[in-house]
C-alpha positions as CSV (number, residue, x, y, z in Angstrom):
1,X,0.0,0.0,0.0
2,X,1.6,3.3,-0.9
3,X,0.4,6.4,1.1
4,X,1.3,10.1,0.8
5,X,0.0,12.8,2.5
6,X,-0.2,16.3,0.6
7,X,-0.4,19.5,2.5
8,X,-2.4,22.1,0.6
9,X,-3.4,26.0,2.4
10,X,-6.8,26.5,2.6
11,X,-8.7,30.0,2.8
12,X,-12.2,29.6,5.1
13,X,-14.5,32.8,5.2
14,X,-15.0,34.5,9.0
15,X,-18.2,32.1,9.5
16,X,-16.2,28.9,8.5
17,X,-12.9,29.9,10.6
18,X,-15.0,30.3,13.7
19,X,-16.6,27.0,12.8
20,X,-13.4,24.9,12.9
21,X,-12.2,27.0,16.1
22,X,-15.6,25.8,17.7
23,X,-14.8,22.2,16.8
24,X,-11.5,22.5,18.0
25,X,-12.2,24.0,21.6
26,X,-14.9,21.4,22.1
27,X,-12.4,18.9,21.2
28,X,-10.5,20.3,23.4
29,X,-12.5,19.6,26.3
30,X,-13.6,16.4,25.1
31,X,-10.1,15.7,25.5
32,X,-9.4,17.0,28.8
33,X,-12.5,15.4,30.6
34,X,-11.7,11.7,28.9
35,X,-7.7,12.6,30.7
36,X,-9.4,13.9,33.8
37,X,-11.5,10.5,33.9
38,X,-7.9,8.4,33.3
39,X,-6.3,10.7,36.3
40,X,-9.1,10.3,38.4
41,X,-8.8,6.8,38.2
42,X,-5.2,6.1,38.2
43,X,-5.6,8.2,41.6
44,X,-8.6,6.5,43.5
45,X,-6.2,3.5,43.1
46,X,-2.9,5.2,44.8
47,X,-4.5,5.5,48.6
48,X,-3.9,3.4,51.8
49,X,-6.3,0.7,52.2
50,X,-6.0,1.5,55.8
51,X,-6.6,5.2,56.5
52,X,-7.8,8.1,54.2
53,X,-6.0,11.5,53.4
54,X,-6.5,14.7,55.5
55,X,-7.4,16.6,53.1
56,X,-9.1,14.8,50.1
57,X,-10.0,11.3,48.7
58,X,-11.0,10.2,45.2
59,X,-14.0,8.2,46.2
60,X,-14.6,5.8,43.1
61,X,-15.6,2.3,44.0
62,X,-13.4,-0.2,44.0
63,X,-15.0,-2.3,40.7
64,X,-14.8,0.6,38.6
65,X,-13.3,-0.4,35.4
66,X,-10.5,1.9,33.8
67,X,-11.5,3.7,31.3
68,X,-10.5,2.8,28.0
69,X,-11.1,3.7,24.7
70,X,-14.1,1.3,24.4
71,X,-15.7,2.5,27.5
72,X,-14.9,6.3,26.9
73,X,-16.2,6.1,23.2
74,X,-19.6,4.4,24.0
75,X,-20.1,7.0,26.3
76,X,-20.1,9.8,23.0
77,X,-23.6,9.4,22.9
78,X,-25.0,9.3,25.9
79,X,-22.9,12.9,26.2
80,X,-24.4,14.5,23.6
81,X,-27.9,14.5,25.2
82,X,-26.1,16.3,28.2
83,X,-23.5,18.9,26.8
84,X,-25.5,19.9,23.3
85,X,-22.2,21.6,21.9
86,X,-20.8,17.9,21.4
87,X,-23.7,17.5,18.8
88,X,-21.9,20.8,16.7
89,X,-18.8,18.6,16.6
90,X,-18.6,15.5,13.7
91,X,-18.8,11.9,15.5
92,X,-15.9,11.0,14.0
93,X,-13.4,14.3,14.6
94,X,-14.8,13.3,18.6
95,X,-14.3,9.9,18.2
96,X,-10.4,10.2,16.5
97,X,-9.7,13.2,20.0
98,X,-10.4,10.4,22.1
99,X,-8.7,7.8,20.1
100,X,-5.2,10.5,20.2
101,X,-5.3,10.4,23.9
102,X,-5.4,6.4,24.3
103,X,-2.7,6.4,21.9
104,X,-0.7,8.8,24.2
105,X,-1.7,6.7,27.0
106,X,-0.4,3.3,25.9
107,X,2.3,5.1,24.9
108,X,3.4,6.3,28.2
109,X,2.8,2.6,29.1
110,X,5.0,1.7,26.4
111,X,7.9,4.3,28.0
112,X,7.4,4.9,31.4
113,X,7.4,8.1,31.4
114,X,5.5,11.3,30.0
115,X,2.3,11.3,31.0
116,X,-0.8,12.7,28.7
117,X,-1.4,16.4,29.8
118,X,-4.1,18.8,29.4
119,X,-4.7,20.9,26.6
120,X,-4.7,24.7,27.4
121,X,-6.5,27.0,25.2
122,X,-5.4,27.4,21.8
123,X,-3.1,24.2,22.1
124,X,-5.6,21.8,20.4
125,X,-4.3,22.9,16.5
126,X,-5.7,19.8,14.2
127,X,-8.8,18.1,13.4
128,X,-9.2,14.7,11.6
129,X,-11.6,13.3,9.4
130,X,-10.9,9.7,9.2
131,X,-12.7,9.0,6.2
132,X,-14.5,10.0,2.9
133,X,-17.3,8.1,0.6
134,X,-15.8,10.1,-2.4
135,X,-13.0,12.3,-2.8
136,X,-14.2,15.8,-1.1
137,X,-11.4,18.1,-3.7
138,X,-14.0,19.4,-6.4
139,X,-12.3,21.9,-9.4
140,X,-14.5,25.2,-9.3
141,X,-13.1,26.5,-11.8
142,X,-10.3,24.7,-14.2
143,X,-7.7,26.6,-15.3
144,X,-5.3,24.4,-18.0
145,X,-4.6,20.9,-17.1
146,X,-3.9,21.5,-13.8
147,X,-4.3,24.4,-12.4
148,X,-7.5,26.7,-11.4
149,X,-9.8,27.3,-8.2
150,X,-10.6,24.2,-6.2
151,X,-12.8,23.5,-2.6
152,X,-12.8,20.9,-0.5
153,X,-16.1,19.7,1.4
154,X,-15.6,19.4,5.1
155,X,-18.8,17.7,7.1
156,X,-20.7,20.5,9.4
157,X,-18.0,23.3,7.6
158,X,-19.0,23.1,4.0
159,X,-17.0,24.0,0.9
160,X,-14.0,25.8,1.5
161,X,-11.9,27.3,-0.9
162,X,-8.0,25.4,-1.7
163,X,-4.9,26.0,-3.1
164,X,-4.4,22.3,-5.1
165,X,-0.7,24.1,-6.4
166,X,0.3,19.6,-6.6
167,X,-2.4,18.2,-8.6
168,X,-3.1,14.6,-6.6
169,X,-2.0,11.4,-9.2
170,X,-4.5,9.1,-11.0
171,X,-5.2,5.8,-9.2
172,X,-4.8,7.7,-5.7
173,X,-7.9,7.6,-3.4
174,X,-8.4,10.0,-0.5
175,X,-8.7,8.9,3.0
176,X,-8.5,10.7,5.6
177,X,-8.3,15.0,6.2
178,X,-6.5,16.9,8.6
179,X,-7.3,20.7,9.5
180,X,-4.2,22.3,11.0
181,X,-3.9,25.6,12.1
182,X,-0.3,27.5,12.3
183,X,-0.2,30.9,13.1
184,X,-3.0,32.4,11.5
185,X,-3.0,30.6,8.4
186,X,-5.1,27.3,7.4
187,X,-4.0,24.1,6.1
188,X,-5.3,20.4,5.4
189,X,-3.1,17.2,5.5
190,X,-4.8,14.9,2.7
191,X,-3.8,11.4,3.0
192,X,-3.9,9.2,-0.4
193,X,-3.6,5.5,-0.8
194,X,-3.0,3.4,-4.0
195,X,-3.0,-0.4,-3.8
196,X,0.2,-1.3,-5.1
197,X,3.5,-2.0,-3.9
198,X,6.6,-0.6,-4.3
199,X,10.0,-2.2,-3.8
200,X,12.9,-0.6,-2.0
201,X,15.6,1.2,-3.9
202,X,18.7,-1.3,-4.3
203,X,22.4,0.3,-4.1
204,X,23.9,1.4,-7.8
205,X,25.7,4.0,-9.2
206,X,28.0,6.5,-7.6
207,X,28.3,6.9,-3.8
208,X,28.2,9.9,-1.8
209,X,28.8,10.4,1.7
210,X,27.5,13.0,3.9
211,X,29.0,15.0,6.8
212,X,27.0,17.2,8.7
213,X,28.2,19.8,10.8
214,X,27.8,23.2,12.3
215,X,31.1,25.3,10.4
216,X,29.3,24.1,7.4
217,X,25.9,22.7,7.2
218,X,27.2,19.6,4.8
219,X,30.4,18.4,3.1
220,X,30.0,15.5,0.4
221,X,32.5,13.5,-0.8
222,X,32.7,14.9,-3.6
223,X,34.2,18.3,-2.1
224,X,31.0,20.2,-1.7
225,X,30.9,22.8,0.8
226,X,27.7,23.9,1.9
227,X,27.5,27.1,4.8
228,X,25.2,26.7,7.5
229,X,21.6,29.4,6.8
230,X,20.8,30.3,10.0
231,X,17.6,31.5,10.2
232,X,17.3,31.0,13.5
233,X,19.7,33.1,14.5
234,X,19.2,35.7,11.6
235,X,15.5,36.4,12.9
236,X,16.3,36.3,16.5
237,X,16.8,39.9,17.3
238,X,13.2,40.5,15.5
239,X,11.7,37.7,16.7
240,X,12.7,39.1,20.5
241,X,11.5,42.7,19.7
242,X,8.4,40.9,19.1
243,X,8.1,39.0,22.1
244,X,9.3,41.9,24.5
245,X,5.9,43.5,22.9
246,X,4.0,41.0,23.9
247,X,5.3,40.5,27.1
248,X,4.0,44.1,28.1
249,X,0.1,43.1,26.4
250,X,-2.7,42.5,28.9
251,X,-3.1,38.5,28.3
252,X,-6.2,37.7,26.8
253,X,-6.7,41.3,25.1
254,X,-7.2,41.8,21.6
255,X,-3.9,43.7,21.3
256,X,-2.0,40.7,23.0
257,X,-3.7,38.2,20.4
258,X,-2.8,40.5,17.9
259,X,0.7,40.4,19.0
260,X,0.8,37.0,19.3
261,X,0.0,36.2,15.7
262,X,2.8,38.3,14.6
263,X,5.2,36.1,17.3
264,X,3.5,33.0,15.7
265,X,3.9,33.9,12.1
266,X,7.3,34.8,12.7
267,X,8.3,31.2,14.1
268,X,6.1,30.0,10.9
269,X,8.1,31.9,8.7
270,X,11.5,30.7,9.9
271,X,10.3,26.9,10.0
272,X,9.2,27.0,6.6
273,X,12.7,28.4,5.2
274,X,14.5,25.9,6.7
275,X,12.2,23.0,5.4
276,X,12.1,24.4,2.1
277,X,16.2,24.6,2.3
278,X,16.3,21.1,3.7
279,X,14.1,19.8,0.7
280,X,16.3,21.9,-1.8
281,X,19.8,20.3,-0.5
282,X,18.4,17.0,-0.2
283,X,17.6,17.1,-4.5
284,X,20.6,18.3,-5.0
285,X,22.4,15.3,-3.1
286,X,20.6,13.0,-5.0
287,X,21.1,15.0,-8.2
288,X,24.7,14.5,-7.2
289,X,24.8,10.2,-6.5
290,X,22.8,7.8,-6.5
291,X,23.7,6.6,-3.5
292,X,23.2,8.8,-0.2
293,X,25.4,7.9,3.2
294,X,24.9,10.0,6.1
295,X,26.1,9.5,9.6
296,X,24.2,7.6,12.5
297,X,24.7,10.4,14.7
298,X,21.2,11.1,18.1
299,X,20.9,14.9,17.3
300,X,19.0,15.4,20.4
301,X,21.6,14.8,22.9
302,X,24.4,17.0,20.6
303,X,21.3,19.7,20.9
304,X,21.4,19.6,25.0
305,X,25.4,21.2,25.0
306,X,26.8,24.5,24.9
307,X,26.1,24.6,21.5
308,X,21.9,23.6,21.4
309,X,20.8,26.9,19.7
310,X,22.9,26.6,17.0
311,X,21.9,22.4,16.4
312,X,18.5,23.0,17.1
313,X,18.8,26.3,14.2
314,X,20.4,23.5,11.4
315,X,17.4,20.7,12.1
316,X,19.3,18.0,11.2
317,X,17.3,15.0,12.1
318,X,14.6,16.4,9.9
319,X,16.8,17.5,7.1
320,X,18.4,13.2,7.4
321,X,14.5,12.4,7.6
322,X,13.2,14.8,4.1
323,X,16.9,13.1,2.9
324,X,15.5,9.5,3.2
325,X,12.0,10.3,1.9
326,X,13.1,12.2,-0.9
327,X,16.0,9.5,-1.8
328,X,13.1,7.0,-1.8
329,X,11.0,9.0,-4.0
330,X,13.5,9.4,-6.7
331,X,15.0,5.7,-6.4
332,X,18.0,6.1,-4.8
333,X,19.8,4.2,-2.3
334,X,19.8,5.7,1.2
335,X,21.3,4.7,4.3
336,X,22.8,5.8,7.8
337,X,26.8,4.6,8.5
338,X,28.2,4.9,11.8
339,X,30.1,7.8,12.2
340,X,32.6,7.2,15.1
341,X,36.1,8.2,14.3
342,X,35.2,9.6,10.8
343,X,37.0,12.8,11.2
344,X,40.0,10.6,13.0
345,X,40.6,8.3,9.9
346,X,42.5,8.6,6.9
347,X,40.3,8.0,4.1
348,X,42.5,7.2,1.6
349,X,45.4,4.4,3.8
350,X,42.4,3.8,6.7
351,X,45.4,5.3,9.2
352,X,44.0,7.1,12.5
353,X,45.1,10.5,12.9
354,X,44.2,12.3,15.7
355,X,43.2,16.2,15.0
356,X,41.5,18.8,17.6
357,X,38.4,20.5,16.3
358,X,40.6,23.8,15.2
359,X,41.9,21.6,12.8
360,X,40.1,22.1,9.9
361,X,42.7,20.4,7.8
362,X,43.2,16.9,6.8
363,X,46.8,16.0,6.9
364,X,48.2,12.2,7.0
365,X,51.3,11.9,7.8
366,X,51.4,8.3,5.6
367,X,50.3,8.9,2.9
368,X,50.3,12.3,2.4
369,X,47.1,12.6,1.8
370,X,45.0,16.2,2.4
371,X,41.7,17.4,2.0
372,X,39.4,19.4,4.3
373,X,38.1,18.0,7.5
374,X,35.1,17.8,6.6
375,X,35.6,16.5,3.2
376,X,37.8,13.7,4.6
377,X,35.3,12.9,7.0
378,X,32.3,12.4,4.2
379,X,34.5,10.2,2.0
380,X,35.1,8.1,5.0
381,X,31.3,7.6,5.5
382,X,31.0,6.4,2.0
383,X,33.8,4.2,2.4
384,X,32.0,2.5,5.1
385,X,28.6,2.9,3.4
386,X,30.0,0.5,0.5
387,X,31.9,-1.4,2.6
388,X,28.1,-2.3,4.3
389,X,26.5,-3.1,1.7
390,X,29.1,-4.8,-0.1
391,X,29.3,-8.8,0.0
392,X,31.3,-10.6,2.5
393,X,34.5,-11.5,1.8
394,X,34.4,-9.7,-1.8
395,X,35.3,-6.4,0.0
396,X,37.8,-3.6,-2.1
397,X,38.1,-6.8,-4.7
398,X,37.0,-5.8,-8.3
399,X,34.5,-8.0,-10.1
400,X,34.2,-8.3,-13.5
């Protein structure tokens, strides 16, 4: 089964917009009495079966069965009668609110540790509608082959007005819709199936290996340099004039929400440059090879050092994650190498030479061998990318 999802931006009218804000906040609270109910529970069961606390007791008797996704969604209905802003909401966008929390919950189970916590207002940002007798993109109006005015139908929202700028592929069948809201703007998450199976791209052609670092965002093998954006850091002193603004806003207000848009779009802003970089150096790496090594590196405990803001700015586990998926989109081989020691080894004799990080020069004093560090270190990842996939036994032998 292959599946995609498509992100398109939407544009709902003022009635519309304060529809799907509706649904949201009463989703919201749907969610946070189904997590109160969990707490509740999970507390009646922590108390002394000899004495009672001073202060308070959960009194829930002692056969009351947890409740669990069953129980919480056959109790939907029976809600409805009481709260009547429940029947405002699709059965199914309630239904999938409760089913995200149980999948939270037996997640923590899974871990240990991070439990489910209550939404505060404005935190609930997506709506899902799980499923679709027909597809609910009409053309208004066509423009050309693909282009032109389109509207999606949303249950209890109606028709609302999309930007289809990727026209969805023939044979593809939409499931399921998600409403997101970032910022101020709208989007929708369309998820498309088509029955078919795809195989898994199998190593050929030329190899490329990948070092990532913060001097310079990536070095291939092939001695290209890329310098690290930065937008972080380039939008930082704007982005805290803004929030020393809204620091000084009565909370609440309409001049703090106001405020707090332009805070919001800001962080919008510099997330979509750095995905739309990520997506334009990961063609251009596969434009490059056509077969992608990149090192097996946990980016979240590198971003917990000195030097966090400036990991965090480059994103690099999602620019290795749009790396994969776009390598497996255009059929090319992709895969993670460890990286220990791969700014410590010759590439060229395999000869360990120890360097500090202010050496940014690749010097071996065998084989006379130099190249920049970074370089050096990316042509040792693809040496170890074809050693692992090579045969056993057949490895830096020719074959005819």
């Amino acid at each position: 089964m292959l599946t995609f999802n498509y992100q398109y931006r939407i544009y709902p009218d003022q009635s519309q917009e304060e529809k799907l804000l509706e649904i949201m906040e009463v989703c919201r609270s749907a969610y946070n009495y189904a997590l109160r109910e969990i707490k509740d529970w999970c507390n009646s069961r922590k108390c002394p079966i000899d004495r009672c606390s001073l202060v308070s007791e959960y009194i829930i008797p002692a056969d009351a069965k947890f409740p669990s996704e069953l129980n919480q969604l056959n109790q939907l209905p029976k809600a409805k009668k009481e709260w009547t802003r429940l029947k405002e909401v699709p059965s199914q966008v309630l239904q999938q609110t409760i089913k995200q929390l149980h999948r939270a919950w037996d997640f923590f189970r899974e871990r240990g540790y991070g439990f489910p916590r209550f939404k505060k207002f404005g935190q609930f940002k997506s709506i899902l509608f799980p499923q679709f007798k027909e597809s609910p993109l009409t053309p208004l109006r066509k423009v050309g082959k693909e282009g032109g005015i389109w509207q999606i139908d949303l249950p209890k929202i109606g028709k609302v007005r999309i930007n289809v700028h990727r026209p969805i592929p023939d044979g593809f069948k939409v499931k399921q819709v998600r409403v997101i809201r970032k910022a101020d703007r709208w989007y929708v998450s369309v998820c498309i199936q088509l029955d078919v199976n795809v195989p898994e791209p199998q190593p050929h052609g030329h190899a490329l290996g990948v070092d990532i670092g913060l001097e310079k965002f990536l070095a291939t093998s092939d001695g290209v340099l890329v310098k690290p954006p930065k937008f972080f850091k380039k939008m930082q002193s704007k982005l805290g004039l803004l929030q020393r603004r809204l620091s000084r806003k009565q909370k609440r207000s309409k001049n703090y929400e106001k405020q707090r848009i332009k805070v919001a779009r800001m962080h919008h802003k510099i997330s979509n440059t750095r995905k739309d970089f990520h997506y334009k150096q990961a063609h251009a790496l596969c434009d490059a090879g056509d077969m992608i090594f990149l090192e097996d590196l946990d980016y979240r405990i590198t971003a917990k050092g000195m030097l966090g803001k400036e990991m965090l700015d480059g994103g690099f586990g999602q620019f290795r994650t749009i790396t994969q998926q776009v390598c497996w989109k255009r059929r090319k081989y992709f895969s993670v190498v460890d990286a220990r020691g791969s700014s410590q080894t010759c590439p060229n004799c395999g000869v360990h030479v120890k360097k500090d990080l202010s050496v940014r020069v690749h010097s071996c004093p065998e084989c006379s061998y130099e190249a920049d560090r970074d370089v050096a270190a990316a042509s040792v990842l693809r040496n170890r990318g074809i050693e692992k996939i090579s045969t056993a036994g057949l490895v830096g032998k020719e074959t005819a």
